[in-house]
C-alpha positions in Angstrom: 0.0 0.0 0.0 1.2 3.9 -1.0 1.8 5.8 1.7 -0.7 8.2 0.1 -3.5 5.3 0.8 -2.3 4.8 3.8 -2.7 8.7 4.6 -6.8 7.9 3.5 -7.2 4.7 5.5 -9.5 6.5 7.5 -12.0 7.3 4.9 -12.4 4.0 3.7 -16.0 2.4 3.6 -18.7 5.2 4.4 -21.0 4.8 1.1 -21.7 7.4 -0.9 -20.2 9.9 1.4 -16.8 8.0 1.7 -16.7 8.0 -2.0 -17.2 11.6 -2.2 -15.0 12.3 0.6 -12.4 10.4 -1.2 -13.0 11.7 -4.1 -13.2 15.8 -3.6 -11.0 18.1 -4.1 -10.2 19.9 -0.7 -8.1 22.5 -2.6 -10.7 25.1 -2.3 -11.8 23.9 1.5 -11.3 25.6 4.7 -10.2 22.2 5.8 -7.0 21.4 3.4 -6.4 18.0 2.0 -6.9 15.2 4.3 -3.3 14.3 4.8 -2.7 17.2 6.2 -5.8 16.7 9.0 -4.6 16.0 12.3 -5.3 12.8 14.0 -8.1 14.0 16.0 -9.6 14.6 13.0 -9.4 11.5 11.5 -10.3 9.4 14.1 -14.0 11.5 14.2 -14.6 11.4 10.2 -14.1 7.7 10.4 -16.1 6.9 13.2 -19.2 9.4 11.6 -18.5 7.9 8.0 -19.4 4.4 9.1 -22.3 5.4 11.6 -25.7 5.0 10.1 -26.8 7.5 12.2 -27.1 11.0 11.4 -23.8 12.8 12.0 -21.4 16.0 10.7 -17.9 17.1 11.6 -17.1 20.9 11.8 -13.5 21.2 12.0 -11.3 24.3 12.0 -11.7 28.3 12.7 -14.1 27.5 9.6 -15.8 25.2 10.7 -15.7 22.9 7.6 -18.5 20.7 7.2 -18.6 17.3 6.9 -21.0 14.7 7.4 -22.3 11.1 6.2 -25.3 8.9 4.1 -27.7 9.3 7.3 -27.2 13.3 7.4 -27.1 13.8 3.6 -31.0 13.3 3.9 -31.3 15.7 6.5 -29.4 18.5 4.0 -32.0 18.4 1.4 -31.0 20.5 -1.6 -27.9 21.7 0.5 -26.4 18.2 -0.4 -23.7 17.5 -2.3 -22.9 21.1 -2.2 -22.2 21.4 1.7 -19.2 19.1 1.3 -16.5 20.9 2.9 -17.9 24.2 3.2 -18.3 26.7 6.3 -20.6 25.6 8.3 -22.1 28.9 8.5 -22.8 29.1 4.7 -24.4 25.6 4.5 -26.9 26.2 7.5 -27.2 30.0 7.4 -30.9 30.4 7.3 -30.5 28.7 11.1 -27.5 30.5 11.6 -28.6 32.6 13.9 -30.7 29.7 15.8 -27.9 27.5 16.3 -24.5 29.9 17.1 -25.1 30.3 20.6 -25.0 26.5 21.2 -21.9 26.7 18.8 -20.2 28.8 20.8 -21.0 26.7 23.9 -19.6 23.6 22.0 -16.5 25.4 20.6 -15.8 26.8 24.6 -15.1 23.2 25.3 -18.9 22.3 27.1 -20.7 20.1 25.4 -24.7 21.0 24.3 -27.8 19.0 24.5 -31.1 20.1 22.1 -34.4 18.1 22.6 -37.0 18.9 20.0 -35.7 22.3 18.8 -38.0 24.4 17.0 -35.8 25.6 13.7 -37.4 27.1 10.3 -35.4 26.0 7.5 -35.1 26.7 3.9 -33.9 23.3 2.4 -36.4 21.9 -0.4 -37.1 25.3 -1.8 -39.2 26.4 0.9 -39.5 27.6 4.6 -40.8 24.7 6.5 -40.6 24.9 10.7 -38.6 21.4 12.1 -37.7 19.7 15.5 -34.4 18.7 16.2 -32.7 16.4 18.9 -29.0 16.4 18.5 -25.9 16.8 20.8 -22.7 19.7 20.0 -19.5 17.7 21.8 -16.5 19.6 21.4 -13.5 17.9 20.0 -9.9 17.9 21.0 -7.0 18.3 18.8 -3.1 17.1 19.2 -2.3 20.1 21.3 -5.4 19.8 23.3 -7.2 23.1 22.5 -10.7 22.4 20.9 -10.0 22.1 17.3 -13.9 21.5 16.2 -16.7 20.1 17.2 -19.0 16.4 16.6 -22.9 16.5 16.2 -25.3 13.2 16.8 -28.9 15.0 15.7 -32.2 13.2 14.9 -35.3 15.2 13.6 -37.8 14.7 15.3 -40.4 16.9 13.1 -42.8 13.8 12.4 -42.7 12.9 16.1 -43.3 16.4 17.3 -45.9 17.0 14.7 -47.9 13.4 15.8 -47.9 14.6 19.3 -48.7 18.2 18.2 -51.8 16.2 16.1 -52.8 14.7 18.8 -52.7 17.5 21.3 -54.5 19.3 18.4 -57.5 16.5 18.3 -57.6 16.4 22.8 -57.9 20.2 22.2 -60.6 19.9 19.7 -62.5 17.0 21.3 -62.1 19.5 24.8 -63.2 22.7 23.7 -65.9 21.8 21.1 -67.4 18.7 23.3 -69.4 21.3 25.9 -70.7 23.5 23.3 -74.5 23.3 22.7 -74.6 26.8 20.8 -73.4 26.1 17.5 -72.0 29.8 16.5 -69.7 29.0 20.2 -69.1 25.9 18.4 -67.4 27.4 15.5 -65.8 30.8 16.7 -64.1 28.1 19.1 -62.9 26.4 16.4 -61.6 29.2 14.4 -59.7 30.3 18.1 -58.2 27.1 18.1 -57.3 26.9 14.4 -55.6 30.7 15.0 -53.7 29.8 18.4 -52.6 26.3 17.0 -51.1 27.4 13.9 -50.2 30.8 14.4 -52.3 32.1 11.5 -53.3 35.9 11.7 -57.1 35.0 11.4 -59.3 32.0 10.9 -63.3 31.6 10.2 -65.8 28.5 9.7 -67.8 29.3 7.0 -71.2 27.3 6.2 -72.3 27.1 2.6 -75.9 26.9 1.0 -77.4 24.3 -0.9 -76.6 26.4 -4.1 -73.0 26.7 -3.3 -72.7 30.0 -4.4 -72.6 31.7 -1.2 -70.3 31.1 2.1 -71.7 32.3 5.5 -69.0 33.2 8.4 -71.1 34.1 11.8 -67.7 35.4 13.9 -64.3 34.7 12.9 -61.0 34.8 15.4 -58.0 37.2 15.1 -54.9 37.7 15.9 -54.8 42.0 16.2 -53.0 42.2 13.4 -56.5 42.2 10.7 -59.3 43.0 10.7 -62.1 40.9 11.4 -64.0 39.2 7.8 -67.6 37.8 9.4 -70.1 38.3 6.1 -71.4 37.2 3.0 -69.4 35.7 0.5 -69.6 34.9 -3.4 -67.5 32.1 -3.9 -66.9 33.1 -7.3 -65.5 36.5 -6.4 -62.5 34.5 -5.7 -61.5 32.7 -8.5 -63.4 30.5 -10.9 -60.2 27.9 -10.5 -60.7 28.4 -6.2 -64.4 27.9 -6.4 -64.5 25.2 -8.4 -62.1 23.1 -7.0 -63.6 24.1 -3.2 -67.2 22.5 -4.8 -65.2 19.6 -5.5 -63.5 19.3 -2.4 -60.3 19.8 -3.0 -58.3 22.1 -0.8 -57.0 25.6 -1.8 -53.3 26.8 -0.9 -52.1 30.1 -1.7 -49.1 30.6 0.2 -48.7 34.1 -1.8 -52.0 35.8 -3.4 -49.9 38.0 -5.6 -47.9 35.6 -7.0 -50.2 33.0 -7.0 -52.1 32.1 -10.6 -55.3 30.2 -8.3 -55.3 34.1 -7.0 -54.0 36.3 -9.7 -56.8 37.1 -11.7 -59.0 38.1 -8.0 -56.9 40.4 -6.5 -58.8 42.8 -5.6 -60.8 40.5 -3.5 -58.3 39.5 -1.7 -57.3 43.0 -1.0 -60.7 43.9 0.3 -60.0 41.4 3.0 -56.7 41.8 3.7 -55.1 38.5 2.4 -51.6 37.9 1.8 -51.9 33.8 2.0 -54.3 31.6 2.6 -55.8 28.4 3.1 -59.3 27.3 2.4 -60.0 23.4 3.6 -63.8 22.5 1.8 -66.4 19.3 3.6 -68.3 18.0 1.0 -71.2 16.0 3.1 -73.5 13.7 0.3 -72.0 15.2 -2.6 -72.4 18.8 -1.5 -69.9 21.6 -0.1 -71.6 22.4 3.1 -68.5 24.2 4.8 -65.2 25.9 4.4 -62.2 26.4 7.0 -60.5 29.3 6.0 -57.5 30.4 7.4 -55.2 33.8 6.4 -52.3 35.6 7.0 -51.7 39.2 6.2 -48.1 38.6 4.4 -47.1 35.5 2.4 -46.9 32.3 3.9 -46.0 28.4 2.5 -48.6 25.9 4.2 -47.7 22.9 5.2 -49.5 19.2 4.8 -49.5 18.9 8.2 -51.4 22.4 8.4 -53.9 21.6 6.1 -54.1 17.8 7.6 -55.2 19.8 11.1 -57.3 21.6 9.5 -59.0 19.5 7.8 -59.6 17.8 10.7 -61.1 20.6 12.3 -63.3 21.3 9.8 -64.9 17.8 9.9 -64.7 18.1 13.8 -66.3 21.3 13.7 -69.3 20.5 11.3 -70.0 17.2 13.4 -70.2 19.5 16.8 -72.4 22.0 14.7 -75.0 19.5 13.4 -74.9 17.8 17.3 -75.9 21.1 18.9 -78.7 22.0 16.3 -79.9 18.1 16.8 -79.4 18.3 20.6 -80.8 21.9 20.4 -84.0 20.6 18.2 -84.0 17.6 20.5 -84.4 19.7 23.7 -86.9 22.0 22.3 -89.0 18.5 20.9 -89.0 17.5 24.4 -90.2 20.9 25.8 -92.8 20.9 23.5 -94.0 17.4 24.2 -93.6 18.4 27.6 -96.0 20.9 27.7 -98.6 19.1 25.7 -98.5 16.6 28.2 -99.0 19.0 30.8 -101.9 20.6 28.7 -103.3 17.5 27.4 -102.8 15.5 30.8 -101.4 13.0 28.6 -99.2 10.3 30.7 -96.5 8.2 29.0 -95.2 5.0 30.4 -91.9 3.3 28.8 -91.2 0.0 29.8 -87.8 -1.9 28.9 -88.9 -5.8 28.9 -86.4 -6.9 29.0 -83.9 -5.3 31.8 -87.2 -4.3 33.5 -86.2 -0.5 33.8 -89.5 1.8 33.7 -89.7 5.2 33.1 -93.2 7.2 33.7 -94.2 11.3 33.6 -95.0 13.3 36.0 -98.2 13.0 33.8 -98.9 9.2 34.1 -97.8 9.7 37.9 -100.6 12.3 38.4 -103.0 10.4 36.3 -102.7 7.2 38.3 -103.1 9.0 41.8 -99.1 7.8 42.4 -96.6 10.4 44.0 -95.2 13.0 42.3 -91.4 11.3 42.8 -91.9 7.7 41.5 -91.2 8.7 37.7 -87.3 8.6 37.9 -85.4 6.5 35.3 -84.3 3.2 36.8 -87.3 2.3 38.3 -88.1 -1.6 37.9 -91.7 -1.7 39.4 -95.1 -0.7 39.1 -98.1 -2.1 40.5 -100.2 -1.1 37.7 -102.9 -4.4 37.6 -103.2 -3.8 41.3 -104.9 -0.1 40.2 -107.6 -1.7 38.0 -111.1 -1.6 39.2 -111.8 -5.5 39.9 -114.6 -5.5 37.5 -112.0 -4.8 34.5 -109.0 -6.8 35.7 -109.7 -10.1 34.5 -110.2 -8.9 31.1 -107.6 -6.1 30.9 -105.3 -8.6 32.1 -106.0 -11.4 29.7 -105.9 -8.4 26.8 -102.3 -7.4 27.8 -100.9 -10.9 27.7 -102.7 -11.1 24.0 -101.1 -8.0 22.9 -97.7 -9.3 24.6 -97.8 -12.3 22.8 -98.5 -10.4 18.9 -96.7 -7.5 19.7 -97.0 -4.3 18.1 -100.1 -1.8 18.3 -102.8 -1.8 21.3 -105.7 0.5 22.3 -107.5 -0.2 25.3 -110.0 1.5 27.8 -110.4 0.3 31.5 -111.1 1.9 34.8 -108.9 2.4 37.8 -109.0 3.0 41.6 -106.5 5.6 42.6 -104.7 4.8 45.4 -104.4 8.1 46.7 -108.6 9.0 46.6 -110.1 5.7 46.0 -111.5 7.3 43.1 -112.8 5.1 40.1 -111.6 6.7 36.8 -111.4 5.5 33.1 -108.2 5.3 31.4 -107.5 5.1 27.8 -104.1 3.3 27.1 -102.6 3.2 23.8 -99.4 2.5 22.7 -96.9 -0.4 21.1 -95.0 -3.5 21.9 -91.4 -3.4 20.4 -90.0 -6.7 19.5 -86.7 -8.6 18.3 -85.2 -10.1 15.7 -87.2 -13.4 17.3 -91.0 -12.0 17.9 -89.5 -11.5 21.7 -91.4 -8.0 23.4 -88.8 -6.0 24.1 -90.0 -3.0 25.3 -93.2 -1.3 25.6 -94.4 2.4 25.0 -98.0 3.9 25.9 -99.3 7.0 26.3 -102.3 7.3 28.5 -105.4 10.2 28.9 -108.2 10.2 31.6 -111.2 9.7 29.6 -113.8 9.7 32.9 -115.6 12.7 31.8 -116.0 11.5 28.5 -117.3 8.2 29.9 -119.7 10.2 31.8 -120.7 12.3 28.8 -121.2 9.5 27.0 -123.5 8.3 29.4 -125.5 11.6 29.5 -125.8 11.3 26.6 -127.2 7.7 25.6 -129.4 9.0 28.7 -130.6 12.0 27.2 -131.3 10.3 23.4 -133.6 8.0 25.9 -135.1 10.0 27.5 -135.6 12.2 24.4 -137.1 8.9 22.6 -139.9 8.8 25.4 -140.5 12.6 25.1 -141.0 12.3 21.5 -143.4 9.8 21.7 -145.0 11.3 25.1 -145.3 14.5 22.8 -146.6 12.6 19.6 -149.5 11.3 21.8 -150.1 14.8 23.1 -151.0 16.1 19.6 -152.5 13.2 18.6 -154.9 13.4 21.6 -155.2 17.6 21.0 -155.7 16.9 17.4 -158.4 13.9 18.2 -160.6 16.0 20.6 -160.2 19.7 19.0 -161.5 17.6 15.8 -164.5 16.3 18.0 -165.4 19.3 19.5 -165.4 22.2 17.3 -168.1 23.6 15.5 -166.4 23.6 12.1 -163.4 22.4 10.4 -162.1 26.0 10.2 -162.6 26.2 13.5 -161.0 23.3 14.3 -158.1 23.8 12.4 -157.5 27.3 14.3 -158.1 26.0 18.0 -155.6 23.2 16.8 -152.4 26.0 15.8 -153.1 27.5 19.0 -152.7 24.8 20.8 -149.8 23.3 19.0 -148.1 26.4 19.9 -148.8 26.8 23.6 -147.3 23.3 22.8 -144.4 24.8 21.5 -143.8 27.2 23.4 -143.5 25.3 27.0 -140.9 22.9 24.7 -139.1 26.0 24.0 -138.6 26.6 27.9 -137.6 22.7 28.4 -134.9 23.0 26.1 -133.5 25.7 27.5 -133.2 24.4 30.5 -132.5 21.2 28.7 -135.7 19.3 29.6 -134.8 19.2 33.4 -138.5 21.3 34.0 -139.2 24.6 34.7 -140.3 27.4 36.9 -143.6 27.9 37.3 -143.3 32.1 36.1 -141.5 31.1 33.4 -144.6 28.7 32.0 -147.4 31.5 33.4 -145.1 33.9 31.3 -145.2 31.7 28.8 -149.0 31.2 28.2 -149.4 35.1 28.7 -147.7 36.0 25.8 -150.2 35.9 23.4 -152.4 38.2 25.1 -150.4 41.0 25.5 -148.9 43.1 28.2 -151.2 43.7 31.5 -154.0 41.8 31.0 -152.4 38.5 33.1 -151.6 40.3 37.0 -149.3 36.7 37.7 -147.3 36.3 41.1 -145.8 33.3 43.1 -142.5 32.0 44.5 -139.8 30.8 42.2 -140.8 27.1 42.4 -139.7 24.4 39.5 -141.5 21.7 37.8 -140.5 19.0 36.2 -141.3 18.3 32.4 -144.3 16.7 32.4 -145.9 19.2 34.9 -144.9 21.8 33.1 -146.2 20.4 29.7 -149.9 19.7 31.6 -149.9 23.1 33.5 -149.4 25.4 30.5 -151.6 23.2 28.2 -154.3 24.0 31.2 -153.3 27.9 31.2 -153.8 28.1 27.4 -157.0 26.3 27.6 -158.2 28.8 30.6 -156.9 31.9 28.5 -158.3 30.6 25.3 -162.3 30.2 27.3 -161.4 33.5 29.0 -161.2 35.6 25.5 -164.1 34.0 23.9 -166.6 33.7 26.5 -164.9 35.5 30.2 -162.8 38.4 31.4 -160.4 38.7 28.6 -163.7 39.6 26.0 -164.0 42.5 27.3 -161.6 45.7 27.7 -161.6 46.0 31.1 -161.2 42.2 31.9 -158.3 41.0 33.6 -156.7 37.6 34.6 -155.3 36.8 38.1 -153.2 33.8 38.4 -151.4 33.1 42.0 -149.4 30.1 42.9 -148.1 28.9 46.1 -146.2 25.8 47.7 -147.9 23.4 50.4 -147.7 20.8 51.6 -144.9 19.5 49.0 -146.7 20.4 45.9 -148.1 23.1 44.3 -151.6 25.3 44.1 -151.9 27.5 41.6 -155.1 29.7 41.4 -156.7 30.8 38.5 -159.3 34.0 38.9 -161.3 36.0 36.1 -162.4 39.6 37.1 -163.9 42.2 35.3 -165.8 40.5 32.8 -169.5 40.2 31.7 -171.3 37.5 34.4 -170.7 34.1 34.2 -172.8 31.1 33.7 -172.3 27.4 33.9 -171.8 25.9 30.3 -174.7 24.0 28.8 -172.4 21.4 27.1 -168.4 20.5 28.4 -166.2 21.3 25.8 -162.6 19.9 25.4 -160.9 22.8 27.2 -163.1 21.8 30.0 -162.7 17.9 30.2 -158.9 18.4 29.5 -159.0 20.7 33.0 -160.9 18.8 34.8 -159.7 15.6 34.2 -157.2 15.0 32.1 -154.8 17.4 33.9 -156.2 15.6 37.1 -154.9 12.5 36.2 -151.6 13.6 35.0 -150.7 15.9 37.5 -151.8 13.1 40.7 -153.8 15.8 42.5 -157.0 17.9 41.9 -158.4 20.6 39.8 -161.5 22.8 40.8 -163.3 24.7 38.4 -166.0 27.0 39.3 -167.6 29.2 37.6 -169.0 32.6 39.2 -171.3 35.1 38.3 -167.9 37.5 39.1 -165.4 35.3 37.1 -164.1 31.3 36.5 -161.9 30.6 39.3 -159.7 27.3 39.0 -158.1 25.9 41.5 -155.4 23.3 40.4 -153.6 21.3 43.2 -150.2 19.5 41.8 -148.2 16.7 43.3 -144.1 17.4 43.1 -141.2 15.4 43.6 -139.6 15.1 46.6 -137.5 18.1 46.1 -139.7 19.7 43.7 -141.4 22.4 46.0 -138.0 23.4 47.6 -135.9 24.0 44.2 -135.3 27.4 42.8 -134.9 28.2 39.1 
């Protein structure tokens, strides 16, 4: 072996780096040829050549730079060129960054640097990197420091996956509590701002025609103004807005330079843009929203930049969509709370299967329970102990039935409360849920209180009853009127007349029943009644305020019109200074009612009874269960008519 190889032992092996070592020419380095490099020297460049680990030399007031295959990949476009030069010209856009540890190293003390922050300028852009490396000073012959040895690994991709993730905890932390979704986003815009330094960021909702983007609040840094609006997509760019609607992301690291940018200038003026970032979600084929963030000055993005945001931005629209769900949800519930409460509609929801029950306040107050037995949880409820024991049997057997089909059921039963002892109806409907095997699995009913309608109901099959039998009471009425005014009257003419007047004194006492519907009347109301035809004054009626029940009524007036009818053709009402007293009176549980003519020309017993007569005397007799006087005096007929009442007949008011 030459003594020249032997002088370039040391740089044997090394890869691509030994081969260029051996093969540079050192004429023009700070660093001379390596024969001339002292020991010291030597011994380092071999022991970094053949380390696959990422290492450089800087040797020499210089600092002449060397390094090996691992750190070649850290230099980026700097390599091959760095070979051998100052150390300050190949890493001069960290320069500044990196001197003072230098310095330290070159002092003789060696540095440690864990995850150093340094913005570099190796693949034709800025881009900010992490760094863990060591500066150890190393000794030449003499003993001084003659350079100094560097062990580094980046560390970006580990800083940036624990920067991601602190990025997703933050997201998950500060959107998670919102309910309001404008908080919702204007946190998100905060976080996008503070995260990535930008100098102001917005979430910006799109319409269904995807021509206009909505931003409610945006975040800033101080530095810009504030951009909450309105905004055309188009205004920006055919190229931006079309490749936004396809969700593609938009980068503009410089808006003047840019040709996405160049032909919208001025609206990126009118919002103060220098770079920018817009990050589009396109949810079932539609751009629903934009994360936009800015900077006032140029700016080169980053993947993992946009990766975060566009993270956010599907974050964000998921937390938006919850709170307007959760926020439609809560206002749902309030609503179906409060027609509960108005309806006094119960609901009772039944898990079958883990036996958790749930019931509202409504069912609670429903079902007579206390007001604190509806909380989730619960496993019990005595509910076939409530029904009334006339319905339990078949409510029962009906529940098992609609257990056994599932689905739909609709039933109506009475219950005791517990709290009143009160009987009530119920009306339960609801549905049986079941699995994949025909199992009931749960069970969901809503339930009203129906007992007034139950009663209703009975009122009114009562009422159509009772209004069957007064039909036909009142059918026989007429037909009787119509048989004896037919048999009595002197002529058909006069028969039809006495006939209308009848059917409407008729009329008019069922005009006073329905009012009061058909539970009687009082007897002014029927005096006033009969009256009525014959004008103001002429009837001089007084009597306490006693009430009658239908039929009474019905045979009383019939007996007034009658009276009235005699008294104008043949008594005091025929002539102009006649007059009719009528007085009424309660004794002895049932009524008197006197009926006196004054007046009028004298008054003689009739030759013949006529119908009016017989249907006084006893036909209202008979129907009324007492007794009717009718007398008649040379001053005036008097009639006497003595009625028998119900029980509490004389003492009711009307």
């Amino acid at each position: 072996m030459s003594g020249q190889a032997a002088r370039h032992d040391f740089l044997l092996g090394g890869g691509e780096m030994g081969e260029r070592l051996r093969a540079h020419d050192w004429s023009a380095s700070p660093l001379g040829p390596p024969e001339a490099w002292p020991q010291s020297l030597r011994t380092a460049v071999s022991i970094m050549l053949n380390s696959g680990h990422p290492m450089f030399v800087a040797w020499g007031p210089e600092l002449g730079f060397l390094y090996n295959d691992a750190y070649s990949q850290i230099l980026g476009d700097k390599h091959p060129a760095a070979l051998g030069r100052r150390f300050e010209d190949v890493w001069s856009d960290i320069w500044s960054d990196i001197w003072p540890l230098i310095e330290t190293a070159l002092a003789g003390e060696s540095t440690w640097s864990e995850d150093l922050l340094l913005r570099m300028f190796r693949h034709g852009f800025w881009e900010d990197t992490w760094w863990t490396f060591s500066y150890s000073p190393v000794r030449d012959e003499s003993g001084a420091v003659g350079g100094m040895f560097c062990a580094c690994t980046e560390t970006t991709a580990k800083v940036m996956g624990e920067r991601r993730l602190k990025f997703q905890l933050a997201i998950a932390e500060r959107l998670r509590p919102l309910t309001d979704p404008r908080a919702i986003k204007m946190a998100a815009a905060r976080l996008a701002g503070e995260t990535l330094g930008l100098g102001r960021a917005g979430f910006a909702e799109v319409d269904p025609s995807e021509a206009w983007a909505t931003i409610e609040d945006d975040w800033i840094d101080g530095g810009m103004g504030g951009f909450a609006g309105v905004y055309r997509l188009d205004d920006f760019g055919a190229e931006m807005a079309g490749a936004l609607r396809a969700g593609r992301v938009s980068r503009i690291d410089d808006v003047r330079t840019d040709p996405v940018s160049s032909g919208s200038i001025d609206a990126y003026a009118g919002i103060g843009v220098g770079a920018m970032i817009a990050v589009p979600l396109i949810k079932l084929g539609r751009l629903v929203a934009i994360m936009a963030a800015h900077m006032a000055g140029p700016r080169q993005w980053t993947d993992e930049e946009q990766s975060m945001l566009q993270e956010l931005v599907e974050r964000t629209w998921s937390g938006v969509q919850r709170a307007r769900t959760e926020t439609n949800l809560r206002e749902n519930e309030e609503r179906l709370r409060l027609v509960q409460a108005a309806g006094g509609i119960g609901s009772f929801d039944w898990d079958m299967v883990t036996g958790r029950i749930h019931r509202s306040p409504e069912y609670l107050a429903l079902q007579g329970l206390p007001a604190d037995g509806g909380e989730a949880g619960r496993y019990t409820d005595d509910w076939a102990q409530r029904l009334h024991p006339d319905d339990r049997d078949r409510v029962l057997a009906a529940f098992e039935e609609d257990r056994a089909r599932t689905g739909p059921f609709d039933r109506e039963y009475r219950i005791v409360r517990p709290d009143t002892g009160e009987t009530r109806w119920i009306h339960n409907r609801g549905r049986i849920d079941a699995d994949a095997a025909g199992r009931a699995i749960r069970l969901l009913s809503v339930q009203t209180d129906i007992t007034q309608r139950k009663r209703d109901e009975a009122r009114q099959r009562l009422l159509i009853n009772e209004l069957n039998h007064r039909v036909k009471n009142t059918l026989a009425t007429i037909q009787s009127i119509a048989t004896q005014t037919l048999r009595s009257a002197a002529s058909l003419e006069r028969a039809r007349q006495d006939f209308e007047d009848r059917l409407m004194a008729l009329s008019r006492t069922h005009d006073i029943l329905t009012r009061h519907t058909w539970e009687g009347a009082t007897v002014g109301e029927i005096v006033a009644a009969a009256a009525e035809p014959y004008g103001p004054g002429l009837w001089d009626a007084r009597g306490p305020d006693l009430h009658l029940p239908p039929q009474t009524a019905l045979s009383i007036a019939m007996a007034l019109h009658e009276l009235g009818t005699n008294a104008v053709k043949y008594g005091a009402l025929s002539v102009p200074e006649g007059r009719v007293e009528v007085r009424w009176t309660a004794r002895d549980g049932g009524l008197v009612l006197t009926w006196r003519e004054r007046g009028g020309p004298p008054v003689a017993p009739p030759t013949r009874q006529g119908f009016g007569s017989r249907l006084i005397q006893r036909g209202l007799a008979r129907e009324l269960g007492g007794e009717v006087r009718l007398a008649f005096e040379p001053a005036g007929v008097t009639c006497e008519i003595v009625a028998s009442l119900p029980d509490d007949g004389a003492a009711r008011r009307g």
